[in-house]
C-alpha positions as CSV (number, residue, x, y, z in Angstrom):
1,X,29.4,30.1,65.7
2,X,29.8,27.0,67.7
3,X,33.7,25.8,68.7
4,X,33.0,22.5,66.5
5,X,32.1,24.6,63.8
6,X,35.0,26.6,64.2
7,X,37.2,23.2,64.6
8,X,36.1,22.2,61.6
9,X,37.2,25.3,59.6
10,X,40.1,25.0,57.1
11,X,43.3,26.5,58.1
12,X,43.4,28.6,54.9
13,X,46.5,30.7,55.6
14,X,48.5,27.2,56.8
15,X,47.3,25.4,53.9
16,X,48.1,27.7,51.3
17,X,51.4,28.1,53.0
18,X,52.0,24.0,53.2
19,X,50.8,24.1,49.3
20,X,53.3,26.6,47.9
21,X,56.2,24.9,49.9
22,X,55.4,21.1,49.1
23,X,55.1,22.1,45.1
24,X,58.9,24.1,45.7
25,X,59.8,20.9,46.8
26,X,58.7,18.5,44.3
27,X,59.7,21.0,41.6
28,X,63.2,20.8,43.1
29,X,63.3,17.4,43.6
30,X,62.7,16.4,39.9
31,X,64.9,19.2,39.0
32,X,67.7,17.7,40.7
33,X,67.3,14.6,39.0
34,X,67.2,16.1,36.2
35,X,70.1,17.6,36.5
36,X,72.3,14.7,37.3
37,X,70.5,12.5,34.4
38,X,72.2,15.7,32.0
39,X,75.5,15.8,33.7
40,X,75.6,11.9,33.1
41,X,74.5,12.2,29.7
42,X,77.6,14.7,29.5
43,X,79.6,12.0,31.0
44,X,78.6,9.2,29.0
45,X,78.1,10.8,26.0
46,X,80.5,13.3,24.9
47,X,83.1,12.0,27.4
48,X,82.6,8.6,25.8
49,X,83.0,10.3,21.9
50,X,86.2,12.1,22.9
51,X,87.9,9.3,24.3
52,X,87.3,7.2,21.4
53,X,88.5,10.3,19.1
54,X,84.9,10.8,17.5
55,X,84.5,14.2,17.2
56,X,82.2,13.9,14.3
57,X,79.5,12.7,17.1
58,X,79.9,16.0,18.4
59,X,79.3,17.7,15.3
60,X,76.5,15.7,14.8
61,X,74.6,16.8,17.9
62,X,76.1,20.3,17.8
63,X,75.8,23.7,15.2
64,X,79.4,24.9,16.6
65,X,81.0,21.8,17.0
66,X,84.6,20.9,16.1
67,X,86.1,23.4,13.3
68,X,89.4,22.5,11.3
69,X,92.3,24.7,12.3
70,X,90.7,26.4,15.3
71,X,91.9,25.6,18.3
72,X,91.0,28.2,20.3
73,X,87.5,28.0,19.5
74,X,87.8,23.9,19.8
75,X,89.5,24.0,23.1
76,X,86.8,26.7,24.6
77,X,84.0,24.1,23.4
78,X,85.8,21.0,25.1
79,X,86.3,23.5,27.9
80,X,82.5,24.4,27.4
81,X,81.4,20.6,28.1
82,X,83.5,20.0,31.1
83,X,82.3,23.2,33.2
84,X,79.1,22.3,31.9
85,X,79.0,18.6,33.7
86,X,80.4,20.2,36.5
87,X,77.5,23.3,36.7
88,X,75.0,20.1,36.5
89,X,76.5,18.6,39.5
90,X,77.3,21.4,42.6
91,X,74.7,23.6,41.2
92,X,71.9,21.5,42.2
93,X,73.7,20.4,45.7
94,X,73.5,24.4,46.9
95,X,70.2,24.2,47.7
96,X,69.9,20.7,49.1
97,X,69.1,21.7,53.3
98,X,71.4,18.8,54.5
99,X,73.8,19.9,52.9
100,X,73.3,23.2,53.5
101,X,73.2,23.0,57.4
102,X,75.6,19.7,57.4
103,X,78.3,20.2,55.6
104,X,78.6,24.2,55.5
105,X,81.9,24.0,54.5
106,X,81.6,21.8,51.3
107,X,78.5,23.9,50.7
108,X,81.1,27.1,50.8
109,X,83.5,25.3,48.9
110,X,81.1,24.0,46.1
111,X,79.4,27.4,45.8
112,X,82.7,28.9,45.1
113,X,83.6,26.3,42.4
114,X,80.0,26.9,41.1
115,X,80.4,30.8,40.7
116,X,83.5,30.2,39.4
117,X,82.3,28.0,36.6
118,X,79.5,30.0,36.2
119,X,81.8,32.8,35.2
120,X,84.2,31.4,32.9
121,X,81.3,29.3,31.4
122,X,79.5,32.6,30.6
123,X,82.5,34.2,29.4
124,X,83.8,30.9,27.1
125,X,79.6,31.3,25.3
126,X,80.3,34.4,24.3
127,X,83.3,33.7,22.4
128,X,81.8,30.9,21.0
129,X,79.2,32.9,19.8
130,X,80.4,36.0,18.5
131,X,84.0,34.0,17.3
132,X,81.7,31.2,15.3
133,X,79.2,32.3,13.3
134,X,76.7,29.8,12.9
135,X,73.4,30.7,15.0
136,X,70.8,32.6,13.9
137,X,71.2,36.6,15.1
138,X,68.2,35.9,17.7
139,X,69.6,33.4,19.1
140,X,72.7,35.1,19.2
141,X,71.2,37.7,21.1
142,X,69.7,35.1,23.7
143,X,72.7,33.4,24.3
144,X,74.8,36.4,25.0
145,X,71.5,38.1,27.4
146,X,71.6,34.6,29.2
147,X,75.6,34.7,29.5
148,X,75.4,38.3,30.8
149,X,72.8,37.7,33.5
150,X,74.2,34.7,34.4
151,X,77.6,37.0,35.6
152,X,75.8,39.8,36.8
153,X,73.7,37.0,38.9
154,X,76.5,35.3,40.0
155,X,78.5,38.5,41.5
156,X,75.0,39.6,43.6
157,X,75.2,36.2,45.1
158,X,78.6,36.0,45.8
159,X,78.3,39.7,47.0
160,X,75.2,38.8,49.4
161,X,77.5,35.5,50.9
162,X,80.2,38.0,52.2
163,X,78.4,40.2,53.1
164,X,76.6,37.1,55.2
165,X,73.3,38.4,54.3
166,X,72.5,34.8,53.8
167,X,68.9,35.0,53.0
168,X,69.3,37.4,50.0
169,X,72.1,34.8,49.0
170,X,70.0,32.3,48.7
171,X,67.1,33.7,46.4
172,X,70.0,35.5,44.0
173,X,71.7,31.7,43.7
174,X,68.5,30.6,43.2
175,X,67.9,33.1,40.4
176,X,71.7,32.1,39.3
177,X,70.7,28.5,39.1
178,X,67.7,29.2,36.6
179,X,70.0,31.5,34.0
180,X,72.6,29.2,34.5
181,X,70.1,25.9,33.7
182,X,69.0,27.6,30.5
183,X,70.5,25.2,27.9
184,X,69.1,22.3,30.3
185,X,65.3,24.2,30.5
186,X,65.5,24.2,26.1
187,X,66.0,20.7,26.2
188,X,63.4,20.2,28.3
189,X,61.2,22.3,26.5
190,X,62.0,20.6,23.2
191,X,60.8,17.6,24.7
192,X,58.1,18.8,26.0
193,X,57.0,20.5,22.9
194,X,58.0,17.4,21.0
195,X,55.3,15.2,23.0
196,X,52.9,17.8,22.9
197,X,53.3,17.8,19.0
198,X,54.1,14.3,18.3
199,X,57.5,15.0,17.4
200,X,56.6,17.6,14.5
201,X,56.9,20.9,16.5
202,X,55.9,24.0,14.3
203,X,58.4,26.5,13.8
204,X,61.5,24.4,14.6
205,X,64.0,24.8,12.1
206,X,67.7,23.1,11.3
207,X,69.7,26.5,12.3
208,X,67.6,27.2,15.3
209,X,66.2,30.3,14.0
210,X,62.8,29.4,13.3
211,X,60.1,30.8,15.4
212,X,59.7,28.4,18.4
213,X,63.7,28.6,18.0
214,X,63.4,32.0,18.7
215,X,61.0,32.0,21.3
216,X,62.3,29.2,23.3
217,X,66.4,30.2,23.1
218,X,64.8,33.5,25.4
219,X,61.8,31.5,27.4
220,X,64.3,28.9,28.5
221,X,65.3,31.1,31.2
222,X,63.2,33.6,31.2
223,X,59.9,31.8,32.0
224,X,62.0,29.7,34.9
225,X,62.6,33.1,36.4
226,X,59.5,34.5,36.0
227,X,57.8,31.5,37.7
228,X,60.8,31.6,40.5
229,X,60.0,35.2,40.9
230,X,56.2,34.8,41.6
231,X,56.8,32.0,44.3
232,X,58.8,34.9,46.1
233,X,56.3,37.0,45.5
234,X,53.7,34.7,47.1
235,X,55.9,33.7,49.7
236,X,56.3,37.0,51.0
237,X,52.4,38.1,50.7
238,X,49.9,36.5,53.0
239,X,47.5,36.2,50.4
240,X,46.1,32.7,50.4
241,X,44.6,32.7,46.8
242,X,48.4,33.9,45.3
243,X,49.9,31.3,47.4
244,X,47.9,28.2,46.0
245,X,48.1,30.3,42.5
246,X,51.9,30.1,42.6
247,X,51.2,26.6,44.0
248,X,49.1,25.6,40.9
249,X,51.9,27.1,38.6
250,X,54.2,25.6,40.0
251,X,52.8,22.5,40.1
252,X,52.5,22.4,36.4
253,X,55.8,23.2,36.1
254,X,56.9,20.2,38.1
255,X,54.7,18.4,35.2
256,X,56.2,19.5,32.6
257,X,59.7,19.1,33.7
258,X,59.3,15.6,34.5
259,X,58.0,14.7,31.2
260,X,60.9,16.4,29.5
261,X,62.9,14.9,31.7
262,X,61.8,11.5,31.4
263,X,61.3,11.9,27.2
264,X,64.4,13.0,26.9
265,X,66.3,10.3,29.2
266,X,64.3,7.2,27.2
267,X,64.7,8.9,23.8
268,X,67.7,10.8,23.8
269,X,70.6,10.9,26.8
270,X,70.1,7.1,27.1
271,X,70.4,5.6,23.3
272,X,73.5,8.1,22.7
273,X,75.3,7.4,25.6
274,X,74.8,3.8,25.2
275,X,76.2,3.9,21.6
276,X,79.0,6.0,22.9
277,X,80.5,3.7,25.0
278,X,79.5,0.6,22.3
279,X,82.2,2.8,20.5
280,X,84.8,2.2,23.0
């Protein structure tokens, strides 16, 4: 074979490699701005309800919302909400490289606020759940399996940063970050589901216990981890037919999240949060 021939040949390896990082990237990216759009929707919306006293907009949007007499239960949801918009705001930043390799220690000190959070937060869902009955058992069960990984996640990163095995810390907060985003992934998926469908999504029911229900209360974090586990897997094989697989997957993904995103932004964050603040 002649060396123009061979000049000519595709870098297979370097491709497949430049593939799976550039669609890790985009995923990421819309991810991120996804996440912020939620935490201002957080903001705006039930921040905007609760300083004008109108809890009933909570209860409207929520099937354990505000409950006469119980403040325990009421100040763990209020509690929920705030951790919640703060989650949706340093999570995201962990994994941004500037800041990474900038600003190590706001990076240090917004991780620790983030595990933190992630505990309590995880802790307060499961005595929503068992303390106020008003899911359906599966999604009981999904809630509490989220809330637990989301802990046991959370300690194996924090154990990995002392331990300053740094490279193991970053995939487990990475696998933190997808249990963690589970209520934000069901959204999306709603969405998603919701455009796929035309807005008449079979199996959806009032008390989130219909079928879809079911299956999406576990495939909103399970599926994110499953696709974050392949792209380790295919970055650590050579393979160059796994890597623009995982590429491909991932790619789709990145798809589907944006539509959610943008669906539920146009459609959903953006009208409530503009009639919350009409209500101030």
């Amino acid at each position: 074979m002649s060396d123009a021939v061979m000049a000519r040949a595709p870098d297979w390896g370097a491709n497949s490699r430049a593939a799976l990082k550039g669609s890790g990237v985009a995923w990421f990216a819309v991810a991120l701005i996804g996440q912020f759009l939620f935490a201002l929707y957080i903001l705006g919306f039930y921040g905007g309800t609760a300083l004008a006293a109108n809890w009933q907009a909570w209860n409207d949007r929520l099937i354990n919302g505000f409950v006469d007499g119980d403040v325990a239960g009421n100040f763990a949801l209020v509690s929920h909400m705030a951790l919640a918009l703060i989650m949706n705001v340093a999570g995201p930043l962990q994994f941004v490289p500037a800041v990474r390799k900038r600003a190590r220690t706001f990076h240090r000190w917004t991780g620790r606020i983030y595990i933190t959070t992630a505990f309590v937060i995880s802790i307060g869902a499961l005595y929503m759940v068992n303390a106020r009955p008003g899911l359906g058992a599966f999604n009981s069960a999904a809630i509490q399996i989220d809330a637990l990984l989301i802990m046991l996640f959370a300690g194996i990163t924090l154990r990995f940063a002392l331990k300053r095995q740094f490279a193991q810390h970053h995939r487990w907060a990475l696998r933190t970050f997808m249990v963690v985003s589970g209520v934000w992934f069901m959204r999306v998926g709603y969405t998603v589901l919701g455009i796929a469908f035309q807005g008449d999504i079979p199996g959806v029911t009032s008390d989130l216990n219909g079928p879809t229900d079911i299956i999406l209360g576990y495939a909103c974090y399970l599926l994110p981890l499953a696709v974050l586990e392949l792209y380790f897997l295919a970055t650590d094989n050579k393979n160059a037919a796994l890597k623009f697989f995982t590429a491909g997957a991932v790619g789709l993904s990145t798809i589907a999240t944006a539509a959610g995103i943008i669906g539920l932004t146009l459609f959903s964050w953006l009208p409530k949060v503009q009639g919350a603040l009409a209500g101030l």
